[in-house]
N, C-alpha and C positions, 0 to 999 in steps of 0.2 A: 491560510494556506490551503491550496487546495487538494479535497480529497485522495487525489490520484497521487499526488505528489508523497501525501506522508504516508502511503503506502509504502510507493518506490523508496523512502526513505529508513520507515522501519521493517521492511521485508528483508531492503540489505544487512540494516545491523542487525540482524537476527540469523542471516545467514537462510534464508527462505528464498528456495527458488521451484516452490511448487504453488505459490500464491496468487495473486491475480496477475502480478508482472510475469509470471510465468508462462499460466496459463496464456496472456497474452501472446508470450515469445512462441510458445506451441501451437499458434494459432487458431486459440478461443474466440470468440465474437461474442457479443453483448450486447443487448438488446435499447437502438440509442446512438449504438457506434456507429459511424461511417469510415471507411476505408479510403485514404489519403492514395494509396494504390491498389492497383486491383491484385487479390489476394486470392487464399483459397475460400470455396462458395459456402455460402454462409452456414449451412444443415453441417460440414465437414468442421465448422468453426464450434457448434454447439457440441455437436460430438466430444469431441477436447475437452468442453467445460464438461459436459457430463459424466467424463473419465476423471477426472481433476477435480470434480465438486467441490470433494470432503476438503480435501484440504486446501481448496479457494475459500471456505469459510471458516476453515480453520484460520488461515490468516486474515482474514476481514475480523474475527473477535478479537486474533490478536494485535491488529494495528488499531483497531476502537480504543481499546483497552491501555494502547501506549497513549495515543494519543487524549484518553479521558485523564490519562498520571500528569503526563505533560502538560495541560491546559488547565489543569488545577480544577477540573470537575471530580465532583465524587466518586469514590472506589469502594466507599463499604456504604452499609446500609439497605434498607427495600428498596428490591428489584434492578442492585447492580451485579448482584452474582458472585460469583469466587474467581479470583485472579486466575488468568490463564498464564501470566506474566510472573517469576520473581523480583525481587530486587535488582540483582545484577543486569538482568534485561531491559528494566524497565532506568536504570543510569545509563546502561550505551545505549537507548532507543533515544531518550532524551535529549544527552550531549548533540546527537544527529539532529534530533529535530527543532534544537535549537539554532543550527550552524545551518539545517536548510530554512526557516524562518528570517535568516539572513540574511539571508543568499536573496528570497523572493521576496522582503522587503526592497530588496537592490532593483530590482527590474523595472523601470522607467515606465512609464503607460503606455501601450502598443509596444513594449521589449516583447523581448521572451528568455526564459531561463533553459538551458539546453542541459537536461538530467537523465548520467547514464546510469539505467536501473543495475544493480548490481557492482556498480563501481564507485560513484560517485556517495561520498558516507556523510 
């Protein structure tokens, strides 16, 4: 599944809307992106992320972190650190990212899956 995706996926169930789909919505740029239309200029786009940092990576630990529970990678031991995650979060990030592993197992080759950040669980 790809990256972006199980963001959008556990940012929603977590209720995260200062994350990177956020910062996105605020008009962040990232370095990589192209702009599908033309938007605001890109120095205005970093700006955003640079007010938003902290907790753009705050939620990049915390969707790592769903996503290491979820794929049955290790959570304890050297050099994986202390859950930022409890239980509870990490059973409704899960239920989500199985129901979208789903979903984009479903997508034909040249499809596409259309996911609304924030709604779509």
């Amino acid at each position: 599944m790809p990256h972006d995706l199980v963001h959008a996926v556990v940012e929603t169930a977590l209720g995260v809307d200062d994350g990177f789909w956020g910062a996105m919505a605020r008009g962040a740029t990232f370095q990589g992106f192209e702009l599908v239309t033309p938007g605001r200029h890109r120095r205005s786009g970093m700006k955003v992320l640079r007010r938003g940092g902290d907790a753009v990576m705050d939620a990049e630990l915390r969707v790592a972190w769903a996503y290491r529970a979820w794929s049955g990678l290790p959570t304890e031991g050297r050099g994986v650190g202390s859950a930022p995650l409890d239980a509870e979060a990490l059973a409704r990030t899960g239920a989500r990212l199985d129901a979208a592993a789903r979903r984009w197992a479903a997508v034909p080759v040249g499809g596409e899956l259309v996911w609304r950040w924030g709604v779509d669980g």
